[in-house]
N, C-alpha and C positions, 0 to 999 in steps of 0.2 A: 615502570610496568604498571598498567592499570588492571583492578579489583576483575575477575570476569563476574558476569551476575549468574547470581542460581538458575538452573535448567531446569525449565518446567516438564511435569510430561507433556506429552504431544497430543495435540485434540484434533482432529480433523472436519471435516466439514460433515461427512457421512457420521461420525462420533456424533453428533448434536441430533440424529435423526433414530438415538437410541436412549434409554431413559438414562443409563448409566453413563454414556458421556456426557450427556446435557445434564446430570447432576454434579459432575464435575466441571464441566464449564461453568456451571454458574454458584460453585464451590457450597452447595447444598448439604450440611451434616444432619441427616433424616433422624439421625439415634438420639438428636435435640429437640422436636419434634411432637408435636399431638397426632394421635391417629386423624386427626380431623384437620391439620396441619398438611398432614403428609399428604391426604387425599388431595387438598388443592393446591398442593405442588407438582403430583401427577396431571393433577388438571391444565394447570401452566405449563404443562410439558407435550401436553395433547395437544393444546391450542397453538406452540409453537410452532410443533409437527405440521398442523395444516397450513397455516399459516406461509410457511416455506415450500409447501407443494404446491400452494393454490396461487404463490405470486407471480406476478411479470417477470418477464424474464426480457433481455435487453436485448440480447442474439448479439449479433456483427454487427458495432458501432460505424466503420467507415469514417474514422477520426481524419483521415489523410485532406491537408486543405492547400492549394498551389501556394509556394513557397515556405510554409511549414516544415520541421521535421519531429516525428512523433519516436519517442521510445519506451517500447512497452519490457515490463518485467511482470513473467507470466508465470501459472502451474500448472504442468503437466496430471491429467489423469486417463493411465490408460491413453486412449487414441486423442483424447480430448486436451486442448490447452485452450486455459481459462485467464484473462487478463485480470491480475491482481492491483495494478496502477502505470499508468502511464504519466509521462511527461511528453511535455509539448516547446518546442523552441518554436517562437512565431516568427515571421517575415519580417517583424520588426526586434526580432534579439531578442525577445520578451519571455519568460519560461511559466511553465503553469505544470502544476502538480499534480494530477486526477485519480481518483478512485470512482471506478463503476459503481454506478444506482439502481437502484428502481423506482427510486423517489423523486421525481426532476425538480422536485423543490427544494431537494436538500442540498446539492451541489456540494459538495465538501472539496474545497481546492488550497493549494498553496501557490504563489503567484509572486516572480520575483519582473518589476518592471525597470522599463529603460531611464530611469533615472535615480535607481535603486530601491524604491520601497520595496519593501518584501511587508505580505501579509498572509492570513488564514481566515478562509472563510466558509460560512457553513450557511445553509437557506439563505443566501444575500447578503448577510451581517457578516462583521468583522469581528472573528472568534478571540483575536490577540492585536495587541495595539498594533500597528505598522511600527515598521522598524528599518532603519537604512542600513541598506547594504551597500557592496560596491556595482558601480554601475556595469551592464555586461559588458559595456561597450570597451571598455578602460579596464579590464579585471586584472590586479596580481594579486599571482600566490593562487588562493583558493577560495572559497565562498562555499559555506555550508550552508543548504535549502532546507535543510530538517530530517526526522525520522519518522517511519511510516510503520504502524501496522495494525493488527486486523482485520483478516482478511477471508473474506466470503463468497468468491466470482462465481463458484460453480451454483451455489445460491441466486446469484444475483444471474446466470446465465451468461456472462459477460463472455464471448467470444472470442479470440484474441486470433487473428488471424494474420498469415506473416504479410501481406499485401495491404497492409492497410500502417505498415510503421518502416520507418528506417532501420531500425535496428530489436533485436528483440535478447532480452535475458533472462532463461529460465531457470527458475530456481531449484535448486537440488532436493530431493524427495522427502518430505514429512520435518521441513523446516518450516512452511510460511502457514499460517492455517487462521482460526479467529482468535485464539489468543496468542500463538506462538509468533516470533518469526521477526525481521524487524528491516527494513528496507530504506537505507539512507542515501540521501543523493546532494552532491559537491560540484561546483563548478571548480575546475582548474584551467590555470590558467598554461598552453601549450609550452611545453621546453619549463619550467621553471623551474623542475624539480622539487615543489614542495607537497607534501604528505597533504592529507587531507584529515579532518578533525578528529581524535581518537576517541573510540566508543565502546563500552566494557565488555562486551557482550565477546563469543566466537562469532568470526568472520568466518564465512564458509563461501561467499562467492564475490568476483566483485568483472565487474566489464564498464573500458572507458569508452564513449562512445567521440569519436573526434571527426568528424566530418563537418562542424565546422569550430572557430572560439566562442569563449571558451571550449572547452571539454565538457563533457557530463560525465560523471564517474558514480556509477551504480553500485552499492555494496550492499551484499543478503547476509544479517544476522541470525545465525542462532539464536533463540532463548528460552 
């Protein structure tokens, strides 16, 4: 049996657009503080404010590319569902990791290719050395792609509409937010019967998508 990890409270995206969450998002103890302190902490909390009203927004990406299939993992607000990250299987068995921007220079991806490297990349550079995995083409067993989170979409405007992915998984209410939440994805390999990598946290969702080999098995963490 694995440790679970401490459960934080819950921050939402709307939380950040008020002093008292954004002082806890960014774990601010004010009572430590100079009055001349505190003031340009409010300051920093102003400039955030506009900052996130005044920026780009992405709308409907339109991910969908002929022989591709895209799956997104999304949140629900109200009428709205906003994409929190997708993956991508390319025409070539290729898989790719994505979180919505507003920065097109930042590009933050994870990227598992046809002769197994698996990397992490952020503005072009390689965040983490490459590393081998198994090829998709030949998978047994399972093959973990990493854990995701952080997550901002209604911020970033990210649209997440069902016409534009194969398959879609949304996550259950006041779990995924910018500090909470944790979103892991596995290739498995079809019939084999093996578990996919254990991770401390509560599981609270998971959907395998199998439309083609391997699998893609999406799990939403608590934390």
């Amino acid at each position: 049996m694995t440790d679970r990890l401490p459960r934080l409270e819950y921050i939402s995206e709307d939380d950040l657009n008020t002093y008292e969450g954004w002082l806890k998002y960014q774990a601010f103890d004010l009572s430590t503080l100079s009055d001349e302190e505190v003031a340009g902490v409010r300051e920093l909390f102003d400039e955030a404010v506009r900052a996130r009203a005044t920026a780009r927004k992405v709308g409907r990406m339109k991910l969908k590319r002929p022989g591709d299939s895209t799956y997104a993992i999304a949140i629900r607000d109200d009428a709205d569902l906003w994409l929190a990250l997708w993956i991508k299987r390319s025409s070539k068995s290729e898989f790719f990791i994505l979180h919505p921007t507003t920065d097109g220079n930042w590009n933050p991806h994870s990227s598992l290719h046809k002769d197994g490297t698996f990397h992490m990349k952020s503005h072009d550079k390689v965040m983490l050395e490459p590393r081998r995995k198994q090829t998709p083409s030949a998978m047994k067993g399972t093959e973990h792609l990493g854990a995701y989170g952080g997550f901002g979409p209604k911020a970033v405007g990210a649209i997440c509409d069902l016409a534009d992915f194969t398959g879609i998984v949304e996550a259950p209410p006041r779990v995924l937010g910018p500090r909470n939440g944790m979103v892991t994805v596995d290739l498995m390999e079809p019939g084999s019967g093996a578990e996919p990598l254990l991770h401390p946290a509560e599981e609270v969702a998971r959907h395998c998508f199998s439309d083609a080999a391997p699998h893609v098995l999406v799990r939403i963490f608590r934390t």
